[in-house]
C-alpha positions in Angstrom: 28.1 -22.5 5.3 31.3 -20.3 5.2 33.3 -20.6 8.0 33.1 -17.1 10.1 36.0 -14.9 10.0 36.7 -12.8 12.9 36.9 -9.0 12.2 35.0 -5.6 13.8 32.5 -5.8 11.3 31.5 -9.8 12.6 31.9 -8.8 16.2 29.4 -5.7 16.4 27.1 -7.4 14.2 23.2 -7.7 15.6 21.0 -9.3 12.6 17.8 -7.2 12.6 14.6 -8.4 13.9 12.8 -10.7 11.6 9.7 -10.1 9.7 7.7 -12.9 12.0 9.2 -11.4 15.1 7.9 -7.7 14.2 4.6 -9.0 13.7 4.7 -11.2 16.7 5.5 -8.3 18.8 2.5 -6.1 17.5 0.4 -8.8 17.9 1.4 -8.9 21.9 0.9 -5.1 21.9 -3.0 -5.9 22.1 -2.5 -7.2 25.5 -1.2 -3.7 27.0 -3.5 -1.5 24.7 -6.6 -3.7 23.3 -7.8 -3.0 19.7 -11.5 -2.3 20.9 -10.2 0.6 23.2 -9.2 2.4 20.1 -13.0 3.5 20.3 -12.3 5.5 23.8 -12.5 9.8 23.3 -10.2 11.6 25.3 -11.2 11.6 29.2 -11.5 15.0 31.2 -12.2 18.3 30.7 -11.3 20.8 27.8 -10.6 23.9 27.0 -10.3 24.4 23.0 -10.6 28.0 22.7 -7.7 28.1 24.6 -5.6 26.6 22.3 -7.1 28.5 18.9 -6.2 31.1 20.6 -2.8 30.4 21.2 -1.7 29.5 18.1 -2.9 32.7 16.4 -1.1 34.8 19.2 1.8 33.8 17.4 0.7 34.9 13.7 -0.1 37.9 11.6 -2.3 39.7 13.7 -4.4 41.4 10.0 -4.7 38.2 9.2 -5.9 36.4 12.1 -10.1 37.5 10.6 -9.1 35.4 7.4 -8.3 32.7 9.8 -11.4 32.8 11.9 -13.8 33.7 8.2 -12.2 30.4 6.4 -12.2 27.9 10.0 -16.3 29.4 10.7 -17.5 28.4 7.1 -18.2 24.9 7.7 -17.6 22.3 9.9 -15.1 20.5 8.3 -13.1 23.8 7.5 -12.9 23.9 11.2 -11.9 20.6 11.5 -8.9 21.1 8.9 -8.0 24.2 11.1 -8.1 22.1 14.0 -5.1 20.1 14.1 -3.4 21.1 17.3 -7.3 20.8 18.8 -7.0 17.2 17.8 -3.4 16.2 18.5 -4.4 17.3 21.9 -7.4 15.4 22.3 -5.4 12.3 20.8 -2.3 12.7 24.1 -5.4 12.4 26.6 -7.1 9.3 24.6 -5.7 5.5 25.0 -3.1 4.9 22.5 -0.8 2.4 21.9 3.0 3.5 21.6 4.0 1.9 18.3 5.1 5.2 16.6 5.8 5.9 13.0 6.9 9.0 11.0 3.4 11.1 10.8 1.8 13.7 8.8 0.4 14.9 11.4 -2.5 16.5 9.6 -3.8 13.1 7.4 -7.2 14.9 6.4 -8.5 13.6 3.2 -8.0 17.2 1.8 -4.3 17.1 2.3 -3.8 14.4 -0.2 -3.4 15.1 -3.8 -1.7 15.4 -7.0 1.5 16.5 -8.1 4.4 16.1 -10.6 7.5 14.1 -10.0 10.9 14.9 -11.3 10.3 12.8 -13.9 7.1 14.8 -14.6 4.9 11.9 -14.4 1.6 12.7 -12.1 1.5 10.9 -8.3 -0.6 11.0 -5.8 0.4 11.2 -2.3 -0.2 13.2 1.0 0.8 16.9 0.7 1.0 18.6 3.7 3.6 18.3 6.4 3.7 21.4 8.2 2.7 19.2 11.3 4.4 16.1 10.2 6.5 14.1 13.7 6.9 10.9 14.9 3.9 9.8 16.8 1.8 6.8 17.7 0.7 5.5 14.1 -3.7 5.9 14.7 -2.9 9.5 15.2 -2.8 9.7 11.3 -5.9 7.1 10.8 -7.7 9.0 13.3 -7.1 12.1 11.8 -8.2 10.4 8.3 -10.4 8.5 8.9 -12.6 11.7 11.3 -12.0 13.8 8.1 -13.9 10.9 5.9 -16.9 11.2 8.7 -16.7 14.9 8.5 -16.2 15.4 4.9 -19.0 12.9 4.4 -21.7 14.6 6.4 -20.7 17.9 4.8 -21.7 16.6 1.6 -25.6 14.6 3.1 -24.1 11.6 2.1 -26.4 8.2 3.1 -25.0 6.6 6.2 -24.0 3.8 5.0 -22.0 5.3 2.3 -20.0 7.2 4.9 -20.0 3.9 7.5 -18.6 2.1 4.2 -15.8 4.9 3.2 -14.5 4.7 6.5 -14.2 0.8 7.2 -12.8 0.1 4.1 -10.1 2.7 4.8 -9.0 1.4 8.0 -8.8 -2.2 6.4 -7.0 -0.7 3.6 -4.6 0.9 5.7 -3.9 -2.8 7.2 -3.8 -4.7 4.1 -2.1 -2.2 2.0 0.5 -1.8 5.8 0.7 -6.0 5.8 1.5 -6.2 2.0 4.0 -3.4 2.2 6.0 -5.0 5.4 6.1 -8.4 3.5 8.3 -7.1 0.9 11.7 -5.7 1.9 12.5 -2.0 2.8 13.8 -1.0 -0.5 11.2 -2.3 -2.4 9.0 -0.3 -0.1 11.0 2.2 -0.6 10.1 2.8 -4.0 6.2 2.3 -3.8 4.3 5.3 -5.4 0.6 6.0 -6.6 0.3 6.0 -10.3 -2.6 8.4 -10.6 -2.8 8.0 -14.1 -2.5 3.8 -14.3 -5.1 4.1 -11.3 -7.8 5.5 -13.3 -7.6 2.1 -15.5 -8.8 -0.2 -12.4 -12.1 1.7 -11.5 -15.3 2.3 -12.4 -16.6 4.4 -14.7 -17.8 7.7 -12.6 -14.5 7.1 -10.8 -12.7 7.3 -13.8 -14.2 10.9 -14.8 -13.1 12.2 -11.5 -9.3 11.2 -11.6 -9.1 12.5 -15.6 -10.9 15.5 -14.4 -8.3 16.0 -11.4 -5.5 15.3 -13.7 -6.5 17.4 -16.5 -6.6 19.6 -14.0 -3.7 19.3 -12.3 -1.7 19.4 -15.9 -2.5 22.5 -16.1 -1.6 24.2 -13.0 2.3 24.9 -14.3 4.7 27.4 -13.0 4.3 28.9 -16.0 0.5 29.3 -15.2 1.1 30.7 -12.3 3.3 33.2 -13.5 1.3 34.2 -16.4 -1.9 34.9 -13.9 -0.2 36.4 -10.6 2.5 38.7 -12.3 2.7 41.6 -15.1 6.0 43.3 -16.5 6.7 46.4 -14.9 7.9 49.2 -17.1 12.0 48.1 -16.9 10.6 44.9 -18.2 10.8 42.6 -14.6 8.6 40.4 -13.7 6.2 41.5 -10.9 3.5 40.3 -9.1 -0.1 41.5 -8.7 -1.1 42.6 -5.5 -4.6 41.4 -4.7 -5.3 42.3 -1.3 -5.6 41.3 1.7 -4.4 38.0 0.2 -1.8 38.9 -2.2 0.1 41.9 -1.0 3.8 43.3 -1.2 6.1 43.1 1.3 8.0 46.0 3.3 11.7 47.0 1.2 12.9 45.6 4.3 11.7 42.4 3.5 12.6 42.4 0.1 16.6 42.9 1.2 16.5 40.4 3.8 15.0 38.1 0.8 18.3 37.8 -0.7 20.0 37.0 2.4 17.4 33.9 3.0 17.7 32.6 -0.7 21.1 32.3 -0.3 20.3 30.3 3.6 17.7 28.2 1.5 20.4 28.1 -1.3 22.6 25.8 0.7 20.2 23.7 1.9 18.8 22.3 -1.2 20.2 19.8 -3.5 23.4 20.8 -5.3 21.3 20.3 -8.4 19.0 22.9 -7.6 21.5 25.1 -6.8 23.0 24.7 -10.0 20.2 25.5 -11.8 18.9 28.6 -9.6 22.5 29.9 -10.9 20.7 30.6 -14.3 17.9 32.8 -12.5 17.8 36.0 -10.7 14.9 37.0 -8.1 12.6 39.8 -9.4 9.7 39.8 -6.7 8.4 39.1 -3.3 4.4 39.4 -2.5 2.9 37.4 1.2 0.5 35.5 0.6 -2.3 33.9 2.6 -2.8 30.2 2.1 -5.0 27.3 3.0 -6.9 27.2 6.4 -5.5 26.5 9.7 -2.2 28.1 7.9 -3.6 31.3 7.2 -1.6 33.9 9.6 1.3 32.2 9.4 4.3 34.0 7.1 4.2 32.5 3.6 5.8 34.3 0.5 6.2 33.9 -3.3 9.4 34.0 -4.9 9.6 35.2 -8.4 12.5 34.5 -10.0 13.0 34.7 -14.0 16.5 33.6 -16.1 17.5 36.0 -18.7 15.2 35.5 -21.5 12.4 36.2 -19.4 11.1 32.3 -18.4 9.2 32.1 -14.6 9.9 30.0 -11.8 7.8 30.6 -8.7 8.9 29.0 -5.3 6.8 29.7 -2.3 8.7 30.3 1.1 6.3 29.3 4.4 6.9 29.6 7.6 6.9 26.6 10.2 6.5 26.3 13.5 6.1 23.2 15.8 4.4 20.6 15.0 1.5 20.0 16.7 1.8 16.8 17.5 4.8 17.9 19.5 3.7 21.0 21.2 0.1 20.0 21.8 0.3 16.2 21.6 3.5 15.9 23.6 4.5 13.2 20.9 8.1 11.7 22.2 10.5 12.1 19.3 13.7 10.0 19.0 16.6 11.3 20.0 17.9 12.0 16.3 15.1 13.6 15.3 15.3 16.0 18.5 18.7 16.6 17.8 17.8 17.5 13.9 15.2 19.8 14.9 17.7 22.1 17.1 20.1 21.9 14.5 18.3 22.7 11.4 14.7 24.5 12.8 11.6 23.1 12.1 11.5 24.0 8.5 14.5 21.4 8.1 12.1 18.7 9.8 9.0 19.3 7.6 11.7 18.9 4.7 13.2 16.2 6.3 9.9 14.3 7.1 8.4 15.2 3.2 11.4 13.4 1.9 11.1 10.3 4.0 6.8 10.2 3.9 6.4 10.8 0.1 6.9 8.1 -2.4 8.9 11.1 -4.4 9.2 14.9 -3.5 9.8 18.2 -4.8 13.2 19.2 -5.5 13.0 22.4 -4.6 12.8 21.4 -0.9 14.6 23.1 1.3 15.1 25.5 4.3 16.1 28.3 6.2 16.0 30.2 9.5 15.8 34.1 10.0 14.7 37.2 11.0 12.2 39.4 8.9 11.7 42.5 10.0 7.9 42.2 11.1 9.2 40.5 14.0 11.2 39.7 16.6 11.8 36.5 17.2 14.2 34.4 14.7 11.1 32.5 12.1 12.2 29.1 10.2 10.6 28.1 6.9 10.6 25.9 4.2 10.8 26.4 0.6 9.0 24.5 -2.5 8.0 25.4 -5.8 4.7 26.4 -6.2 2.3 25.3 -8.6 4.3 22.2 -10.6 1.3 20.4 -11.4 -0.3 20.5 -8.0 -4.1 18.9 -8.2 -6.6 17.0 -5.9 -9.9 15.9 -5.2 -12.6 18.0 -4.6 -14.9 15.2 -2.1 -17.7 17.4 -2.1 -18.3 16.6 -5.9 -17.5 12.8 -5.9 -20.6 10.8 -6.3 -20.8 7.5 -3.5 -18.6 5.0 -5.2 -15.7 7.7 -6.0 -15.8 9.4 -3.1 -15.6 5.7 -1.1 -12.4 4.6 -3.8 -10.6 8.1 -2.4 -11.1 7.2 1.1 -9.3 3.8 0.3 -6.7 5.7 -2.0 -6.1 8.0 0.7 -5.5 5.1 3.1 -3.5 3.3 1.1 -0.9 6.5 0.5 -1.3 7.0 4.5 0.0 3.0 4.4 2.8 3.5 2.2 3.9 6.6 4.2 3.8 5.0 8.1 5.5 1.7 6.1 9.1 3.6 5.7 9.3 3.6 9.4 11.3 0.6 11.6 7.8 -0.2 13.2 5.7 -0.6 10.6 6.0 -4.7 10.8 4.6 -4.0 14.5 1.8 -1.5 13.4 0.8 -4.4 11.0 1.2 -7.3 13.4 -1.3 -4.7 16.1 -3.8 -4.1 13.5 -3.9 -7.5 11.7 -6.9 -7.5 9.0 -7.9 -4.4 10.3 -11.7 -5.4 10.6 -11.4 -5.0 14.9 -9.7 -1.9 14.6 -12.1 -0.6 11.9 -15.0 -0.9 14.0 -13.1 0.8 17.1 -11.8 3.6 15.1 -15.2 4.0 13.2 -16.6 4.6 16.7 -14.3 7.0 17.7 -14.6 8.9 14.7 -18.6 9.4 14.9 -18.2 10.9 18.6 -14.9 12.9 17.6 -17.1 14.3 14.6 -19.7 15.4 17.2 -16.8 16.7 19.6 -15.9 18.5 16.5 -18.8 20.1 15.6 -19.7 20.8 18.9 -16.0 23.0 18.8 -17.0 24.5 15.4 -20.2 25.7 17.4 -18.8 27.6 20.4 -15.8 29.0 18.0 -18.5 30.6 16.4 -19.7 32.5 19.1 -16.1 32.7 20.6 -15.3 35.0 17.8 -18.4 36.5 16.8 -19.5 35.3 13.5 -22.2 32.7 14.8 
């Protein structure tokens, strides 16, 4: 060995924990919280129109009725509406305290399609509105409820469902195990081939990936350009209004645009803002998106370069995550600090670029005032539409729809397995079969919970 020369580098050196000391550690875990009491639903009383209420206080008030129509359809509607409902059901429930960087909102329809810079099709979760640090079975949960839920929906067989959701939990923990056993950066650059997928399934599951990625090929910029906007008589590009969903903003709004692209402007890549040097904006529209995000401010951006070519971003608003305001996740003291400094559209940038295997780069942020409001709003910005696909479970037949709850739980895997404790997760869960059955458990009683919710919100707002 070399002989060890003194310097500051030597001195404040601390080698990292080991692989076999990580999973050692997780494995001691189950001592304080035991894998079986995964099973456990939150103790206590409940009040869960309370907090539905609350969080549309805070939004659009004409389109809090969209809200209520879209969460009221169908009980697992409701349950992608519910996050907040959950994340606070999840802070009452045992839990261990190994914490990982989170979604936040792992349902299996926030996964899905999309194109990389390279323009090669992945697959990966796409939602992080909600997305914290926070004890690592708040995401599995959330999944592997969803699989239940989504399963039901559909008058799947039992055991179809039963099957989807065990082998997701043990995918989770061998695709978590097989991740910590190779270093960090290799990790690092782990991604979902959706297209070299399709060639190690079967048949019907075959049709359904080439279906969602012919599908997803299509849904361009471009596309979206060419069917939301016309040419107003000066020639600029405009959209079209399609109310209550599509509508123009006050001028207002339109001048304080400007001001925002230029706050979003500088922070995105310097790439990005290189190229957005060659385009101009020509239009502003709101418009209402998803489920549990409808009321919240989201806008399109229509900006066009000088021979007329479309680029659309799409500007949403963000508020708390919900694993922090109703889940009273702990966050580490960097990520605190990064919140107050950059607003909680920096951390749902910040959190996209460390869960996804590769990320829009469009990202960025801003914080300010438009004029229907008050109180200072922070967003995020993306483009919209740049090959943006998924998986429509209510149309999968058994085997597909049982090979997307493993895909999903194998993206959820890669995700949690960028974060220091993911060695410790792994060590916890081991094979995952103890866990599966715990987690399994809690899922068919949070799926009654659940509907039970979806029940009285019915009648709480008058559409039962």
């Amino acid at each position: 060995m070399t002989p060890e020369r003194t310097s500051p580098v030597a001195d404040a050196w601390v080698a990292p924990p080991s692989l076999a000391a990580q999973l050692e550690a997780g494995r001691a875990a189950r001592d304080e919280m035991p894998r079986e009491r995964l099973a456990d639903l939150p103790a206590g009383t409940r009040d869960p129109m309370a907090i539905l209420d609350a969080q549309d206080a805070s939004r659009v008030p004409e389109l809090v009725p969209i809200r209520t129509e879209r969460m009221a359809e169908s009980p697992f509607a409701f349950y992608r509406g519910t996050a907040a409902l959950m994340a606070a059901d999840l802070a009452r429930s045992p839990g261990t305290t190994l914490s990982v960087g989170s979604c936040g909102d792992a349902h299996v329809a926030n996964f899905g399609l999309f194109a990389s810079p390279q323009r090669t099709l992945v697959f990966d979760l796409n939602d992080f509105d909600e997305s914290a640090w926070a004890p690592f079975e708040w995401d599995l949960k959330r999944l592997v409820a969803s699989i239940v839920i989504a399963g039901a929906s559909t008058s799947r067989d039992e055991k179809v469902v039963t099957d989807a959701a065990l082998r997701a939990v043990r995918t989770y923990a061998r695709s978590l195990r097989s991740g910590v056993q190779r270093s960090p950066l290799k990790r690092y650059y782990d991604h979902f081939d959706a297209v070299a997928a399709e060639r190690a399934v079967d048949a019907e599951t075959q049709a359904a990936i080439r279906a969602a990625v012919k599908d997803a090929d299509r849904r361009t910029s471009a596309r979206a350009a060419r069917k939301l906007t016309v040419r107003a008589e000066s020639g600029r590009l405009t959209f079209v209004e399609q109310p209550p969903t599509m509508t123009h903003v006050e001028p207002v709004v339109e001048r304080n645009a400007l001001t925002f692209f230029s706050a979003y402007l500088a922070s995105a890549n310097v790439d990005i803002r290189v190229l957005l040097q060659k385009y101009a904006i020509a239009d502003v529209i709101r418009r209402v998106v998803g489920v549990g995000s409808v009321g919240t401010r989201c806008y399109l951006i229509g900006l066009e370069d000088g021979d007329g070519n479309a680029l659309i971003l799409q500007a949403k608003e963000a508020g708390p995550s919900v694993l922090i305001q109703y889940g009273g996740a702990d966050q580490p003291s960097g990520v605190s600090r990064y919140i107050e400094r950059f607003r909680d559209g920096g951390r749902v940038v910040a959190m996209q670029r460390v869960l996804q295997a590769v990320s829009d780069p469009f990202l960025g942020h801003l914080s300010g005032v438009p004029s229907d409001i008050e109180a200072e709003r922070s967003f995020y910005v993306r483009q919209f539409h740049d090959k943006k696909g998924g998986f429509d479970t209510d149309t999968l037949e058994d085997g597909s729809f049982v090979w997307y709850a493993q895909a999903c739980a194998a993206t959820l895997a890669r995700a949690h397995g960028q974060s220091p404790t993911a060695a410790m997760v792994s060590g916890y869960l081991g094979g995952g079969r103890v866990a599966g059955e715990a987690i399994l458990e809690w899922s068919h009683a949070y799926a009654a919970l659940s509907h039970a919710d979806w029940e009285l919100f019915r009648r709480h707002r008058g559409v039962a």
